[in-house]
C-alpha positions in Angstrom: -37.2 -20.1 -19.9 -36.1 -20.4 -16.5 -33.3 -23.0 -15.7 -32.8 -26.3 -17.9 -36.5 -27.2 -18.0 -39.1 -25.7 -18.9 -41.7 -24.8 -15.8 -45.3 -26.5 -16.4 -47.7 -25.2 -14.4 -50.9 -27.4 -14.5 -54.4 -25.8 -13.2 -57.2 -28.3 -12.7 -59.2 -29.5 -9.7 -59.0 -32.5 -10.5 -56.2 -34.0 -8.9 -56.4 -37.5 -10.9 -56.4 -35.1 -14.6 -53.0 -33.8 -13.5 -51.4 -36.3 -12.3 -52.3 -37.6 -16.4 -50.7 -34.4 -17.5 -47.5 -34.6 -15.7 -47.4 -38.6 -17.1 -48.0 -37.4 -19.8 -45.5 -34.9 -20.5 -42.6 -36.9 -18.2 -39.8 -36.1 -16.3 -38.3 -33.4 -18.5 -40.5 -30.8 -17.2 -40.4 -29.4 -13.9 -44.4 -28.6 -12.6 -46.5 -26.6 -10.3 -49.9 -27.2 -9.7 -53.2 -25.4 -8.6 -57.1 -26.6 -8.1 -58.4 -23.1 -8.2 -58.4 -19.8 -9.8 -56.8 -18.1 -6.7 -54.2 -20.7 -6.5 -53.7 -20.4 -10.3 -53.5 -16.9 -10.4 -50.9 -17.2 -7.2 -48.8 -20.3 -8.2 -48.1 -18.0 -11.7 -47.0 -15.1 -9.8 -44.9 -16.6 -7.4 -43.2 -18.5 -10.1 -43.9 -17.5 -13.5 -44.4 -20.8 -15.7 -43.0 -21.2 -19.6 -46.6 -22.9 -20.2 -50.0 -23.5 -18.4 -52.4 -26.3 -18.8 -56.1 -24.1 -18.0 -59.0 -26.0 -17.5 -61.9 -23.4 -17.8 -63.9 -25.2 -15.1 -62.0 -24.1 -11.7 -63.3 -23.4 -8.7 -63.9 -19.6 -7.8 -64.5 -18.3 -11.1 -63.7 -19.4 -14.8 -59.9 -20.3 -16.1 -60.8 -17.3 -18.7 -60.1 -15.2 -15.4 -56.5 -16.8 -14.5 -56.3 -16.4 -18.6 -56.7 -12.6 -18.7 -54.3 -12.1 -15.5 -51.0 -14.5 -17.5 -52.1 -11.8 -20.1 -52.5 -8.2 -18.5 -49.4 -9.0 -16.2 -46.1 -8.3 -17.7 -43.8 -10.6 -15.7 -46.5 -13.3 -17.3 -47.5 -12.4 -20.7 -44.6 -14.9 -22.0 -46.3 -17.8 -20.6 -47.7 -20.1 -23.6 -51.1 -21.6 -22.4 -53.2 -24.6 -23.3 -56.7 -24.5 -22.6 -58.0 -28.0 -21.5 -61.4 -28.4 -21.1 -64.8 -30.3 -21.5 -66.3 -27.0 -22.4 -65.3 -27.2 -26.1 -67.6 -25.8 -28.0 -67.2 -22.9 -30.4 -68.2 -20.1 -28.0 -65.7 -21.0 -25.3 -62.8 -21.7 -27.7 -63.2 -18.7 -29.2 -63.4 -16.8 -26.0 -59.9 -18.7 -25.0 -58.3 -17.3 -28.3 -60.2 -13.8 -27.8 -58.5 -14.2 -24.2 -55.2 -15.2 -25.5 -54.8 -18.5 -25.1 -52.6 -20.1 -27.4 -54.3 -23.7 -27.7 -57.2 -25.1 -27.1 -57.5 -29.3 -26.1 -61.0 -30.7 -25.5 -61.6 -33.5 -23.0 -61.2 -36.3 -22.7 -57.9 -35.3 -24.1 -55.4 -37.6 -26.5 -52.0 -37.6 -24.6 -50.0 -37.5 -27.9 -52.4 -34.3 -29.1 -51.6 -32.5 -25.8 -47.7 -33.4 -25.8 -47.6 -32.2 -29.4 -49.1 -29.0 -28.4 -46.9 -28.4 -25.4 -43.9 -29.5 -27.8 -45.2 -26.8 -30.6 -45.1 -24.1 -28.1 -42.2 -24.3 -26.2 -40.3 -26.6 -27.6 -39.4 -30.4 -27.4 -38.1 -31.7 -23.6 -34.7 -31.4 -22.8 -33.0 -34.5 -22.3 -32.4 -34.7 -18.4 -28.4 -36.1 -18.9 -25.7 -33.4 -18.0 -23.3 -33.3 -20.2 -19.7 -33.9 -19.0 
């Protein structure tokens, strides 16, 4: 993971639903955001994240297209990512797994499920005190 927290990178166009993420997951994480696929797709590259929140609903395409780049790219295939999405149902969950995705969260989300899931793949948060 690169430096002392772990990179979030959160891609949703709605700005209010990840503003709810980053409360959600607090301080401890540092985040990078994105409203689109081709903002995804860039905001990964230029900064490879430890974890993506993926909605599947994202303007210019489908978050199963930022999905399959995190996974064909090599400087991204250690990303975890959590697919969050309204479009829960059985055929677009499984296409997340078939797609790689590591998670899948429906909306309206529970906070504590979606920090749990964060927590279970990369780990809990880091403390931000330095130690003397």
């Amino acid at each position: 993971m690169s430096g002392s927290h772990p990179l979030v990178l959160i891609c949703d166009d709605e700005p209010a639903l990840r503003e709810l993420i980053r409360v959600t997951l607090g301080e401890t994480y540092r985040y990078d955001e994105a409203a689109t696929v081709s903002e995804s797709i860039d905001a990964a590259r230029r900064e490879p994240p430890d974890i993506v929140i993926l909605d599947l609903m994202l303007p210019g395409g489908s978050g199963l297209d930022v999905l399959r780049v995190l996974r064909s790219e090599q400087a991204l295939t250690h990303a975890a990512v959590v697919v969050v999405s309204a479009w829960s149902d059985e055929a677009n969950q499984s296409a997340a797994r078939r797609d790689g995705a590591n998670a899948f969260v429906a909306k309206p989300f529970s906070p504590d499920r979606l920090q749990s899931q964060v927590e279970e793949l990369i780990g809990p948060p880091r403390s931000l005190r330095v130690e003397p």
